[in-house]
C-alpha angles and dihedrals in degrees: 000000000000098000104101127195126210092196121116096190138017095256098213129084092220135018103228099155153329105256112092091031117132117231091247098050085049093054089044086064085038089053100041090048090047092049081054091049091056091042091050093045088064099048120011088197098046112126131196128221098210086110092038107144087001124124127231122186110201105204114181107171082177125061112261141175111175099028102043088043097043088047087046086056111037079056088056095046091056099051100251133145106252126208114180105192109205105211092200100074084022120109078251095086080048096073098265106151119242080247095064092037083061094045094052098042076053087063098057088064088233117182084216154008133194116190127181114197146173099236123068110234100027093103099054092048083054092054087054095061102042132074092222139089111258138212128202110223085184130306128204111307087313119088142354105167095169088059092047088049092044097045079042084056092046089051097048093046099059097026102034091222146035099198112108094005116135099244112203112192105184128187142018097021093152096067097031131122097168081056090052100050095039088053092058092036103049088039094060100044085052108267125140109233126201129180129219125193141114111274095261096065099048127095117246109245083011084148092075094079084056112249126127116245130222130176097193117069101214095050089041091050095046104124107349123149099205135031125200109189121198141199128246097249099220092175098069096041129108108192140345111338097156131021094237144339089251094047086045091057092039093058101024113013113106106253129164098266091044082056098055088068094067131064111304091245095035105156120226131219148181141176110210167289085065124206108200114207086034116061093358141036104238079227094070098035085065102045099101087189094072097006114084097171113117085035084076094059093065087047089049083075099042091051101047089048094059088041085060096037086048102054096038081058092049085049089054102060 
């Protein structure tokens, strides 16, 4: 990795996001991750003791896999005392505000908290209530700042920089908060970021955030250096985006001769769930040669250890 960083210490109480961090404090969190991935190449089972006798509340009020997991065990591997609290069977599904949630997780005297949740914002307005550092896990189509750092790790370890690399983000930009948070992220550290969808799935002034925007795949591939594919989030959609799921992969799924557009060692990436046959040929997802996805998974872990280790530092001064 050539990106350095001069900082000692993360300087902020939560990580809510990646707009508004400085290239440096987004290389502190690059280099300490890094430091875990070396650490964890030369023993699998090693464990850390930075969250020893420290307490971590894991509150998804979405369903997860790779986020909830690699946080669970980020938090293990540091040593930390882990509480998952299930909001299905939580007061919570009983009508208590996210107000009085914060104030009795408060009460519990946690060291940190990560919350994913459907709505934008209510992370922050949880962070406001509580006397921990806080991490978003993901909330509404707003924000996901651990999946920007992680896709950000996976760059730098097989291209050694981000600075001056074509960034092609492709699909539903509109829903996304991985999107979101990648956009802010790659534009700080020097990349040029473009983004590829039908018109229906991109945000309106969307250029503001500084990003170029393409409606056809091939002419928005053409020379880029990186390619970061999304799912349609059906799930947050009210109404018809796209014609079909077949005319949706014809015109905007990652296939070999959309590829071909694109450098001839353009890395792909993804961050999951993945639907092959809709954003992605299954083809490409599997060729571990241009395809880095399920690379990010194991730097999912990496990344979200140095995010705990980072705030419980910043706590401590």
């Amino acid at each position: 990795m050539k990106e350095e960083c001069t900082l000692k210490i993360y300087p902020h109480e939560h990580l809510l996001g990646t707009e508004g961090l400085l290239p440096n404090e987004i290389n502190y969190l690059l280099n300490l991750s890094n430091k875990f991935i070396n650490h964890l190449k030369e023993d699998k089972k090693k464990k850390f003791d930075h969250l020893k006798n420290k307490i971590c509340i894991n509150l998804f009020f979405e369903n997860s896999t790779r986020t909830r997991t690699s946080f669970e065990l980020a938090g293990k591997k540091l040593s930390a005392d882990i509480l998952n609290i299930a909001v299905g069977a939580s007061s919570i599904k009983k009508g208590e505000t996210m107000i009085d949630t914060a104030m009795t997780l408060n009460a519990m005297q946690p060291d940190i908290i990560v919350v994913r949740h459907y709505d934008a914002g209510a992370v922050k307005l949880l962070s406001e209530k509580v006397n921990c550092g806080v991490i978003n896990a993901g909330d509404g189509p707003h924000e996901h700042p651990t999946q920007a750092l992680l896709d950000a790790l996976t760059i730098l370890n097989r291209k050694k920089t981000i600075t001056g690399l074509k960034v092609a983000i492709c699909g539903d930009i509109m829903h996304s908060r991985v999107a979101r948070s990648n956009i802010h992220l790659l534009n700080t550290l020097g990349a040029e970021v473009r983004v590829i969808a039908p018109a229906t799935l991109i945000p309106k002034n969307i250029e503001s955030l500084g990003v170029k925007v393409f409606y056809d795949m091939k002419n928005g591939l053409k020379d880029v250096d990186i390619i970061i594919m999304l799912r349609l989030q059906l799930e947050r959609m009210s109404g018809s985006f796209v014609p079909s799921i077949r005319e949706y992969f014809r015109f905007y799924g990652l296939d070999r001769d959309k590829l071909n557009y694109a450098q001839s060692d353009a890395l792909i990436l993804h961050p999951g769930p993945m639907n092959r046959g809709v954003e992605i040929d299954s083809e490409l997802a599997d060729d571990i040669d241009r395809s880095a996805i399920f690379e990010q998974v194991r730097m999912g872990v990496a990344v979200r250890m140095a995010c705990l280790k980072a705030l419980t530092e910043n706590k401590e001064v």
